[in-house]
PAZAPA-4460 file (N, C-alpha, C; in steps of 0.05 Angstrom, whole numbers, plus 32768, in hexadecimal, padded with zeros to 4 digits):
% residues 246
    n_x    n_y    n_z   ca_x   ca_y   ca_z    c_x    c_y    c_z   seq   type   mol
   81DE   7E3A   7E9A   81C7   7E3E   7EAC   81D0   7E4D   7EC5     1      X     A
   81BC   7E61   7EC7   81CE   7E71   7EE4   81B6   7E71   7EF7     2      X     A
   81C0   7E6F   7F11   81A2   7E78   7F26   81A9   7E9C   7F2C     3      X     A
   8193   7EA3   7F2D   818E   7EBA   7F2F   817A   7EBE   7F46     4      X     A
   8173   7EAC   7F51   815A   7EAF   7F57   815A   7EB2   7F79     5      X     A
   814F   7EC0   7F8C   814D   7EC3   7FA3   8138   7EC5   7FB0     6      X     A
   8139   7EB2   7FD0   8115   7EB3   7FD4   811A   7E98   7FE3     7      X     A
   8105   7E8E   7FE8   8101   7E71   7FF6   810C   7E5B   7FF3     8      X     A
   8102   7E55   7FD0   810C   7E42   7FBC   8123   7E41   7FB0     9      X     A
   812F   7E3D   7FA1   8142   7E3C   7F8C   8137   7E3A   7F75    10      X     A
   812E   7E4A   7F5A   812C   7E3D   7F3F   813E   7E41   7F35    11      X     A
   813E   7E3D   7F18   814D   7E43   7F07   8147   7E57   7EEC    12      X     A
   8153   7E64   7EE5   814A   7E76   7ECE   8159   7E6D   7EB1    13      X     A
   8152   7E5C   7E9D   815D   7E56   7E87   8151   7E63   7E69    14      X     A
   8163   7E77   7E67   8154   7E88   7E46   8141   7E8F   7E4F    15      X     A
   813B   7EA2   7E65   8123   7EB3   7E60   810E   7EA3   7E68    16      X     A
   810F   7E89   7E74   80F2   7E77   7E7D   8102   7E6C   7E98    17      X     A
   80E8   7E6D   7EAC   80EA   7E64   7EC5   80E2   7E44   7EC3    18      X     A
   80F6   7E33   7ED0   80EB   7E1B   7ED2   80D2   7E15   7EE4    19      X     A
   80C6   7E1F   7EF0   80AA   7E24   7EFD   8096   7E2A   7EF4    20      X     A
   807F   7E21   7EF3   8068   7E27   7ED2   8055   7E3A   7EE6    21      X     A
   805D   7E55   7ED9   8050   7E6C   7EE3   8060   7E86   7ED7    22      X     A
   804D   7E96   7ECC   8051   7EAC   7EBB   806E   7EC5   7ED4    23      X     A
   8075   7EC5   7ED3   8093   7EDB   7EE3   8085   7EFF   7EE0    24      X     A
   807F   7F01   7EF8   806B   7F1C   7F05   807F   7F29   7F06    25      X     A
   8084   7F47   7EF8   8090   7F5D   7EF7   8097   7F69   7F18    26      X     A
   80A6   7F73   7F1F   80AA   7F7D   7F30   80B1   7F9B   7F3C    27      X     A
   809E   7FA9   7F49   80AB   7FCA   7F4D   80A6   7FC9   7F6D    28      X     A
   80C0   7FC5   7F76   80CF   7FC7   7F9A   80CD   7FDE   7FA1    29      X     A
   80BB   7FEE   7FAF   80B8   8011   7FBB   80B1   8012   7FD4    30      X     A
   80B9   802A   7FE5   80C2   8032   7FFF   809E   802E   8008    31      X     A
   8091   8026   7FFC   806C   8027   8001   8059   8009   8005    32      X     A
   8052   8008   800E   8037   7FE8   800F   801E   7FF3   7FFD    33      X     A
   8020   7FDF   7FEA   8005   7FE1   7FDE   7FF3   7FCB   7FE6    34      X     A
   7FD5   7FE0   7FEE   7FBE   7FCB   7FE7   7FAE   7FC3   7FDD    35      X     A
   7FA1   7FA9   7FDC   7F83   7FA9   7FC9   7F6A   7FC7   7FCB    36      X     A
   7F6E   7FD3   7FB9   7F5C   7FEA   7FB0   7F6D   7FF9   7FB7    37      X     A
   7F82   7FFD   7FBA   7F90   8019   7FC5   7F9B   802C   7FAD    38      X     A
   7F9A   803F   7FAC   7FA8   8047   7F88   7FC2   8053   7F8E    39      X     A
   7FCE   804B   7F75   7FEE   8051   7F71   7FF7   8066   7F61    40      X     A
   8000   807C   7F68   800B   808A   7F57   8028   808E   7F5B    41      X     A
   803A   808C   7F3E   8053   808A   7F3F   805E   809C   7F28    42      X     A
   8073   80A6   7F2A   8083   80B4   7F0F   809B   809C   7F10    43      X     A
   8093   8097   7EF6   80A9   8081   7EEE   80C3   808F   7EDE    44      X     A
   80DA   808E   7EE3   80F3   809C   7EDA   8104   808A   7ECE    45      X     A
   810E   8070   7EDA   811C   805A   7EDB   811D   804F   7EBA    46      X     A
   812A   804E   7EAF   8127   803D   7E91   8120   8020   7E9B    47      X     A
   8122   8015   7EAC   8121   7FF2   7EB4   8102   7FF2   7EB4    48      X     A
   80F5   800F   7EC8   80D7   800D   7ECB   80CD   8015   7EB7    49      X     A
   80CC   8029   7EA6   80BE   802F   7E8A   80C3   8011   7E7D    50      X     A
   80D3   8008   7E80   80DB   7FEF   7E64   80BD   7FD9   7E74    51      X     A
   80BF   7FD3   7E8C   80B1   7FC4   7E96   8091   7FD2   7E93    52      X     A
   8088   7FE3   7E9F   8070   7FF2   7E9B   8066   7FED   7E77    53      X     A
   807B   7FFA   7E6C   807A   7FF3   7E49   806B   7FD1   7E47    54      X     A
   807A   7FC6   7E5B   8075   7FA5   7E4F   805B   7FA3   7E5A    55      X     A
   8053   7FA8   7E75   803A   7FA3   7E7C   8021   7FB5   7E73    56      X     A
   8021   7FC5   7E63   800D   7FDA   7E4E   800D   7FC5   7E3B    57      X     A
   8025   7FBE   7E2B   8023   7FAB   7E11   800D   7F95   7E1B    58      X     A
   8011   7F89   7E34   800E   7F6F   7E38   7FFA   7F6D   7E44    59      X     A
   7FEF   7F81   7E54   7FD0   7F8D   7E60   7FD3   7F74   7E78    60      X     A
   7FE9   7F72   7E7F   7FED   7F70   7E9B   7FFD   7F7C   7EB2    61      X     A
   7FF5   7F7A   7EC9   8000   7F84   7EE5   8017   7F77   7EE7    62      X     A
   8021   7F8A   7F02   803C   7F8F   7F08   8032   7F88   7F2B    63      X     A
   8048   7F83   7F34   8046   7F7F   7F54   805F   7F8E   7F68    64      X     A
   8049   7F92   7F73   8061   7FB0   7F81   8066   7F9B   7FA2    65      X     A
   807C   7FA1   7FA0   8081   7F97   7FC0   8096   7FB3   7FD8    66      X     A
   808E   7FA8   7FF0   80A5   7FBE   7FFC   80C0   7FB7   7FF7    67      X     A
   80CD   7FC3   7FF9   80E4   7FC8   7FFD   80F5   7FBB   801A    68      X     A
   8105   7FA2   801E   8113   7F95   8036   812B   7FA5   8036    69      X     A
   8131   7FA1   802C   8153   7FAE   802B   815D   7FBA   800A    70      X     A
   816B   7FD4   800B   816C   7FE3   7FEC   815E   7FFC   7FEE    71      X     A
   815A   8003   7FCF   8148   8024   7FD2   8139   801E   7FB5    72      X     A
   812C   802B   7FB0   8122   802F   7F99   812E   8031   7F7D    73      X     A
   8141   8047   7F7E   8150   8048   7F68   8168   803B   7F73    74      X     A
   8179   802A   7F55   818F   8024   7F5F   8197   8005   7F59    75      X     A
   81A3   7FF6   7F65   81A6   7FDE   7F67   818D   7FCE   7F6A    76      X     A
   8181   7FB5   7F66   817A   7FA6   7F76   8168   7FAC   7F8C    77      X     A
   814F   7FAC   7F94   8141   7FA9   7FAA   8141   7F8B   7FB0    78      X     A
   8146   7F8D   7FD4   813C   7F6D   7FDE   811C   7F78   7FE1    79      X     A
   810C   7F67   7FD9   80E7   7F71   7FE0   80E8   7F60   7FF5    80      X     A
   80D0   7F5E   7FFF   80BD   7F57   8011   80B7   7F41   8009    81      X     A
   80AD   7F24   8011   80A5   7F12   7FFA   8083   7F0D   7FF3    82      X     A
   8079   7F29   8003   804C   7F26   7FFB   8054   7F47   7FF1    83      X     A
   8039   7F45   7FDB   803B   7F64   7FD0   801D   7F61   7FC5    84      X     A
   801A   7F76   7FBB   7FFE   7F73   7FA5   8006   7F7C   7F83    85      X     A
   7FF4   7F77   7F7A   7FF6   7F7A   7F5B   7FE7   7F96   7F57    86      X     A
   7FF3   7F9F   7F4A   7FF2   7FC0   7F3F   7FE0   7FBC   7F23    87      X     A
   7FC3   7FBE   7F25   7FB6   7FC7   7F05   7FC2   7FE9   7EFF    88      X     A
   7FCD   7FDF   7EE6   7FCC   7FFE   7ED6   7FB0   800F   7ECE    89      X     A
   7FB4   8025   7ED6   7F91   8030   7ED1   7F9C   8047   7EB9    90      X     A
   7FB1   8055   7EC0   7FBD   8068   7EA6   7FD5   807D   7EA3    91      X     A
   7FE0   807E   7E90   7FF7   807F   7E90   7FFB   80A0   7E86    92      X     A
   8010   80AA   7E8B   8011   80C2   7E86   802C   80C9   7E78    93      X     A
   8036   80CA   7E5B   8053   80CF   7E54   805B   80E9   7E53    94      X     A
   8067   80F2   7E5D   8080   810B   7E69   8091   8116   7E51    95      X     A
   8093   8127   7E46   80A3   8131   7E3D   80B6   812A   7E39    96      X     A
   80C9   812C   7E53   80E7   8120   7E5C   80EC   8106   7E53    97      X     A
   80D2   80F3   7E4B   80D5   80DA   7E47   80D2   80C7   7E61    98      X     A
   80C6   80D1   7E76   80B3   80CC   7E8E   8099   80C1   7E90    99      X     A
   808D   80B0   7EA4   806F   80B2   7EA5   8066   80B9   7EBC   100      X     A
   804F   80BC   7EC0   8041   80BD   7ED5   802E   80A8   7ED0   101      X     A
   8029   8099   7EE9   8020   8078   7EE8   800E   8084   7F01   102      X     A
   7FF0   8072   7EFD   7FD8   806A   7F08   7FD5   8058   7F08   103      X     A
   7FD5   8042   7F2C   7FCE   8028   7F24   7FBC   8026   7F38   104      X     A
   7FB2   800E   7F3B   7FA1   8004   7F59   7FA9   7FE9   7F5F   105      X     A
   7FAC   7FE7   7F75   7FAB   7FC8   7F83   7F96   7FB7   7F7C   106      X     A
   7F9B   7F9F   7F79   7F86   7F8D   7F77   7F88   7F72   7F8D   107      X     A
   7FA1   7F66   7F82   7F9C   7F4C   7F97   7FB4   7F49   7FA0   108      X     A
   7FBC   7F36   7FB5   7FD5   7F2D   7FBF   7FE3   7F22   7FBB   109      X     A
   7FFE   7F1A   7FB7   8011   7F06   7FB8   8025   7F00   7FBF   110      X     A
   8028   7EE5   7FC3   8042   7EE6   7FD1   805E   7EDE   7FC0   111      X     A
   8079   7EE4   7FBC   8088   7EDA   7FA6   8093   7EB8   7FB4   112      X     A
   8098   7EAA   7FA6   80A8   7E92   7FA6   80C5   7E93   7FA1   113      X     A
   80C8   7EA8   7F8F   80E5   7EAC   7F80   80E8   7EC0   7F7E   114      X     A
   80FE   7ED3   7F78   80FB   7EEC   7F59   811C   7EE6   7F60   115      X     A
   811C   7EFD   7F44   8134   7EF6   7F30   813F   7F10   7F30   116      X     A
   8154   7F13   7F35   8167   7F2E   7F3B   816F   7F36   7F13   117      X     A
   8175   7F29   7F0E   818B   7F2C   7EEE   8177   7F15   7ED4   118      X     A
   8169   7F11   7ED4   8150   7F0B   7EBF   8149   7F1F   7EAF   119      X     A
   8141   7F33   7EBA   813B   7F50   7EAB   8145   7F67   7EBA   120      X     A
   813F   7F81   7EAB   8152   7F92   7EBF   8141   7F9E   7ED4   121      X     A
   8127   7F90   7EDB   811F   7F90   7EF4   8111   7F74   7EFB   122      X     A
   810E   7F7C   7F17   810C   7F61   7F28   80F2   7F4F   7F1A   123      X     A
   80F5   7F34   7F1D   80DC   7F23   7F0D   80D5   7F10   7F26   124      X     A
   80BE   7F06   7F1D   80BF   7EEB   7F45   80AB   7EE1   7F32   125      X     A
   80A9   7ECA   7F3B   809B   7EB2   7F44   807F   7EB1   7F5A   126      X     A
   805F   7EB8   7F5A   8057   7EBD   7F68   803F   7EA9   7F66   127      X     A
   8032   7EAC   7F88   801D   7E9F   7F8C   8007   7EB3   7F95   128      X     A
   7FEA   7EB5   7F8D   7FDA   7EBF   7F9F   7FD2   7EB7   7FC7   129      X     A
   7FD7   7ED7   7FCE   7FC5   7ED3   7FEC   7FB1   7EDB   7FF2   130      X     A
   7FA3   7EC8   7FFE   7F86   7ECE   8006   7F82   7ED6   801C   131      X     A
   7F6E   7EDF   8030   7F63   7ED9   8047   7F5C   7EC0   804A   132      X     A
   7F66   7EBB   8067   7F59   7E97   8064   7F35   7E9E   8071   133      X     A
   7F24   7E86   806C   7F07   7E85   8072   7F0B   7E8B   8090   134      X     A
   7EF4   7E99   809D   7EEF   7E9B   80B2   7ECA   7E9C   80BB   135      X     A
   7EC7   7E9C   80D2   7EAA   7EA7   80D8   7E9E   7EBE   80CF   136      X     A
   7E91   7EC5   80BC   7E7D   7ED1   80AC   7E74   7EE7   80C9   137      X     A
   7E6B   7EDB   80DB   7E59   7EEC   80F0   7E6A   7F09   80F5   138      X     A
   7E7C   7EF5   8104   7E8C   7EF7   8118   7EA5   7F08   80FD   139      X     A
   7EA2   7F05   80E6   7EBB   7F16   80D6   7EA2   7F36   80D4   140      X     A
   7E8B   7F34   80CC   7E7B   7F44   80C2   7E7D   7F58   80E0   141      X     A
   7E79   7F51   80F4   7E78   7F5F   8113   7E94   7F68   811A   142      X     A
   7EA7   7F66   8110   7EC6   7F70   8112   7EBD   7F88   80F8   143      X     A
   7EB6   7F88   80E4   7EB9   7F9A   80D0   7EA3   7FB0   80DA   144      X     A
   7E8B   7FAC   80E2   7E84   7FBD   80E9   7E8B   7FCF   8102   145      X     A
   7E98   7FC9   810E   7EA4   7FCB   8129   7EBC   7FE3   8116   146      X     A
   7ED3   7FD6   810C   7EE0   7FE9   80F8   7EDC   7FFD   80E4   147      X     A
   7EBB   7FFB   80DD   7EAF   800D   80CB   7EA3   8021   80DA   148      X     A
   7E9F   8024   80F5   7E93   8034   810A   7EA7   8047   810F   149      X     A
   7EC0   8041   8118   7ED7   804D   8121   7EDA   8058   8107   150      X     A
   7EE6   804A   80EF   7EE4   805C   80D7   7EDF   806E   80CF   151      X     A
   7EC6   8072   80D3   7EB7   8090   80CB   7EBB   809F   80E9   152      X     A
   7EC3   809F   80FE   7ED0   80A9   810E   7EDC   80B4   8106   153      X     A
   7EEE   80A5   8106   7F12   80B6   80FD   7F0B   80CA   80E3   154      X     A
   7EFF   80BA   80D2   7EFC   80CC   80BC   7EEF   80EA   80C7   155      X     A
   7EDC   80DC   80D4   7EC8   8102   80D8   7EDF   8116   80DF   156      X     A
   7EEB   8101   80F4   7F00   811E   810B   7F1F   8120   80F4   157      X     A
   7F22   8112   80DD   7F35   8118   80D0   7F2F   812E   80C0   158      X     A
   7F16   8131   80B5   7F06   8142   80A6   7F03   8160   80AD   159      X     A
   7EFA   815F   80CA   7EF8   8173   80E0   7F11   8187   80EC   160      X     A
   7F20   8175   80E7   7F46   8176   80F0   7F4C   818C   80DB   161      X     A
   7F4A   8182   80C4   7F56   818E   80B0   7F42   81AA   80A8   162      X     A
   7F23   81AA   80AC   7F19   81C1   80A2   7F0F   81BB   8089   163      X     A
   7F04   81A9   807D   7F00   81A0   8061   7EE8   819D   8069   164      X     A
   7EDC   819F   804C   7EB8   818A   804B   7EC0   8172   804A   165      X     A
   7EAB   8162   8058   7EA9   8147   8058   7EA8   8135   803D   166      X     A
   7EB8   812D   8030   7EBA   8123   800E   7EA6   8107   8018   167      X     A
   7E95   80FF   8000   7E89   80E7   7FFF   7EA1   80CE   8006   168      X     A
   7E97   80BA   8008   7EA3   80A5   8006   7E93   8089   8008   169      X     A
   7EA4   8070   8005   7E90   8060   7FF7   7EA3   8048   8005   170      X     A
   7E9A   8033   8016   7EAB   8023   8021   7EA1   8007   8021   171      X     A
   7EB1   7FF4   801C   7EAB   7FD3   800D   7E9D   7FC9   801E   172      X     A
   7E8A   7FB6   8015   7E74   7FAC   8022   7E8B   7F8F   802C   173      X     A
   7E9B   7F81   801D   7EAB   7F68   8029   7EB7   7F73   803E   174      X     A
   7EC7   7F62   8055   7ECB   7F71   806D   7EF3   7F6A   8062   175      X     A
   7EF7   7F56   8050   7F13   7F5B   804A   7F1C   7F68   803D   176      X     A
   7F09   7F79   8026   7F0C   7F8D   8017   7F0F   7FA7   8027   177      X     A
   7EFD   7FAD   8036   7EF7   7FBE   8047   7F12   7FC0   8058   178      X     A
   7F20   7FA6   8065   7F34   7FA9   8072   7F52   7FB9   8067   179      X     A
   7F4E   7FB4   8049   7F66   7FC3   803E   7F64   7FDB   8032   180      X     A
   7F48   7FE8   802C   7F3E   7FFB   8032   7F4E   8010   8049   181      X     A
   7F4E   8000   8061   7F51   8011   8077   7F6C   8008   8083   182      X     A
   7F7B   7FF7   8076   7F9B   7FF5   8077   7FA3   800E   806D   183      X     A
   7FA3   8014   804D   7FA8   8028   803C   7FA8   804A   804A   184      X     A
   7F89   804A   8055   7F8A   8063   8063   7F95   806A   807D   185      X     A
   7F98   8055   808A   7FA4   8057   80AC   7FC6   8060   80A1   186      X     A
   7FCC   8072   80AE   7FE4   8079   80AC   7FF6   805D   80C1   187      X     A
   8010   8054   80BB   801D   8041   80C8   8038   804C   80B7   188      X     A
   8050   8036   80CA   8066   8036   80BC   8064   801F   80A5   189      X     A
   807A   801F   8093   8075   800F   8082   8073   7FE7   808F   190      X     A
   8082   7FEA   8098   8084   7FC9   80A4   8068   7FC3   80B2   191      X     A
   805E   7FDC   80BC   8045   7FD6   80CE   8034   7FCD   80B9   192      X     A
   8034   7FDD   80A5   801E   7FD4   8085   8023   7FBE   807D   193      X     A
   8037   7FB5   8078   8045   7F98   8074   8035   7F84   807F   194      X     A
   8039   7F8B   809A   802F   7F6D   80AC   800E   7F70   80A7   195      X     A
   8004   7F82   809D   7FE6   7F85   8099   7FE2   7F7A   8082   196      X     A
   7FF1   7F80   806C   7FED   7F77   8050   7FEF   7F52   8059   197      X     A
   8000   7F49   8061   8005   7F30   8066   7FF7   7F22   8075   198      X     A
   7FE6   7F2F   808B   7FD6   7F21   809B   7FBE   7F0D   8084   199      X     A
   7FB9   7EEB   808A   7FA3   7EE3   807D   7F8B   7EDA   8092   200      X     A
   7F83   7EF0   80A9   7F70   7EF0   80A9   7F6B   7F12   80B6   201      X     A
   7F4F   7F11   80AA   7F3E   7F27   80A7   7F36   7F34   80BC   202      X     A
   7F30   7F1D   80D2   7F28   7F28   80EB   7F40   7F3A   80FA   203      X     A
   7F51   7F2E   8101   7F72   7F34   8105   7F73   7F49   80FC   204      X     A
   7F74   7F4E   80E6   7F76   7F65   80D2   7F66   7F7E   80E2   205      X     A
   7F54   7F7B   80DC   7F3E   7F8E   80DF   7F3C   7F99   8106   206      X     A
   7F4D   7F7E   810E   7F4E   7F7F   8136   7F6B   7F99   813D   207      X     A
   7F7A   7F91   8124   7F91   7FAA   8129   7F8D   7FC5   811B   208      X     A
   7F7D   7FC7   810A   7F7A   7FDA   80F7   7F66   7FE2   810F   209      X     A
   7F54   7FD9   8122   7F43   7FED   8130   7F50   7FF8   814A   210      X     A
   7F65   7FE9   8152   7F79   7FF6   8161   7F8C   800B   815D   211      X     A
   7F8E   800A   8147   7F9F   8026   813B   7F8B   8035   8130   212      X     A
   7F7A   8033   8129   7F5C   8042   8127   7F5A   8062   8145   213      X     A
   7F5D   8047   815D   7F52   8053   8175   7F6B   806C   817F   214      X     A
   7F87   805D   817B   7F9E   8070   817A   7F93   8081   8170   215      X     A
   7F91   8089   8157   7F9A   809C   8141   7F7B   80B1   814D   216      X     A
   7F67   809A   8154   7F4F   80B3   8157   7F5B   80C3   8173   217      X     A
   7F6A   80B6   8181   7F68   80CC   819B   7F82   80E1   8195   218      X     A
   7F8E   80D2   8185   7FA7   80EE   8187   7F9F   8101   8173   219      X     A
   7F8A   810A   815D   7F7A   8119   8153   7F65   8127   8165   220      X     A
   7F5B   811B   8175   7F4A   8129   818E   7F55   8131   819D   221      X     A
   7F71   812A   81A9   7F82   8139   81BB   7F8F   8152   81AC   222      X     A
   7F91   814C   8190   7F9C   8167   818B   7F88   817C   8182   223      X     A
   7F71   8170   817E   7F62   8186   817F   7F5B   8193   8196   224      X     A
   7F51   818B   81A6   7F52   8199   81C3   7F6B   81A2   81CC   225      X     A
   7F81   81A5   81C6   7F99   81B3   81C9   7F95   81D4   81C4   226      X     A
   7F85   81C8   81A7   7F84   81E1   8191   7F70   81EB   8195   227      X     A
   7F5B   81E1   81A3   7F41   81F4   81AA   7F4B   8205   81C3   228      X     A
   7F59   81F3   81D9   7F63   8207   81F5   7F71   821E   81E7   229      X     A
   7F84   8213   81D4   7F99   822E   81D3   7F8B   8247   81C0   230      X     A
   7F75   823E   81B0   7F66   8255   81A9   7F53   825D   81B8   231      X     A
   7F4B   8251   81CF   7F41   8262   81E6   7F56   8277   81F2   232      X     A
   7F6F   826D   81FF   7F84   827C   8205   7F92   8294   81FC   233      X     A
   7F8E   828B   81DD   7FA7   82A0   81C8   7F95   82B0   81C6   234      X     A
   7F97   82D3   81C7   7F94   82EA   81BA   7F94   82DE   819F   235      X     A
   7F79   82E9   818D   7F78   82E2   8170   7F75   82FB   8161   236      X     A
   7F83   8314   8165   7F86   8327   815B   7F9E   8328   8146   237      X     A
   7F87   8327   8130   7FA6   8332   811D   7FC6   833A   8122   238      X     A
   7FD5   832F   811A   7FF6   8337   811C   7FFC   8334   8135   239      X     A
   7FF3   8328   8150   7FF5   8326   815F   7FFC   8313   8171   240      X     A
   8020   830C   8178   8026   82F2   817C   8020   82E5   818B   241      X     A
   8021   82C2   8182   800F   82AA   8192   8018   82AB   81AE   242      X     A
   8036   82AD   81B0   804A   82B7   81C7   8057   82C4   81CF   243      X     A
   805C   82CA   81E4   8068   82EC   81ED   8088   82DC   81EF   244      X     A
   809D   82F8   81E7   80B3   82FA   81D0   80C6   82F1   81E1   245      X     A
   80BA   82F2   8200   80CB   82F7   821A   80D4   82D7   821A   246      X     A
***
């Protein structure tokens, strides 16, 4: 009997069965935070991850992706993060080379109890679902709309920024759905995503996601008025430099 196992608890791993009565959630550790509804696209190379992807197609179950604490992607061993979400497979793409190209989406949260370094030749855990905990209905519904206002803000002047038509879009009527919605799209570092994915309440959630909301809208409006002065300023004659050579 060997422990293998790292994390909070201690189990034990004997022949291929966890002494803990709960099915052992696949594991793929990447430099990224996934969320509920967010989609995943990956090229899988690794023999450890085709063998695993292979098992969850057979088995028409998900995989749970966590960040990355310490390690890289390829290679040894990732330490994860211990909350992640579960990856539905939507479709698979086989490569030539003996490659895929993988389409998944987020669905729900979890947090691990365990996982197991040397069980299989990738990481396995022990997991529990996380929720949002209950809050005020009013008072959660008046934070989401408050974040769904600024939303289409940012979006318009993201849209405008870039010079594109405005693409449809379609945004969740729940306000915790909605909140990871707008985790996914807010640009952050990865740890900042982290503490978002992990937050269990909604309001919270949705109180920092409208603060980085308000960042992100003014430094897009500051640079556009940068860019409107200096195309007032610059000569816009053909071949004709933005700055003199002097």
């Amino acid at each position: 009997m060997a422990e293998v196992l790292e994390g909070r608890r201690a189990s034990r791993y004997v022949r291929g069965v966890w002494s803990m009565a709960s099915d052992p959630l696949p594991l793929f550790p990447l430099n990224t935070v996934l969320f509920p509804r967010m989609p995943l696209r990956l090229k899988v190379f690794e023999d450890r991850y085709k063998l695993m992807i292979g098992r969850c197609l057979d088995e028409e179950k998900p995989f749970g992706v966590v960040l990355i604490r310490e390690g890289s992607e390829v290679g040894p061993p990732a330490k994860p993060e211990m909350v992640g979400t579960l990856a539905r497979i939507l479709a698979v793409q086989d490569l030539p080379d003996g490659n895929m190209n993988l389409l998944a989406e987020g669905t729900r949260r979890f947090r691990l109890l365990d996982y197991a370094t040397e069980a299989e030749p990738y990481l396995v855990g022990m997991s529990e679902p996380v929720c949002d905990c209950d809050a005020d209905s009013a008072a959660t519904e008046t934070a989401k709309e408050e974040s769904v206002r600024l939303f289409h803000e940012y979006f318009n002047e993201l849209v405008s920024h870039a010079g594109v038509t405005m693409p449809s879009y379609e945004l969740p009527d729940d306000p915790e759905e909605f909140s990871f919605v707008l985790a996914a799209v807010l640009q952050a570092e990865p740890h900042v995503r982290q503490d978002l994915l992990e937050l269990t309440d909604t309001i919270e959630r949705l109180t920092r996601e409208r603060s980085m909301l308000e960042r992100d809208l003014a430094r897009i409006r500051k640079l556009a008025k940068f860019r409107a002065v200096r195309a007032e300023r610059v000569p816009a004659e053909k071949g004709k430099p933005y700055f003199s050579p002097n």
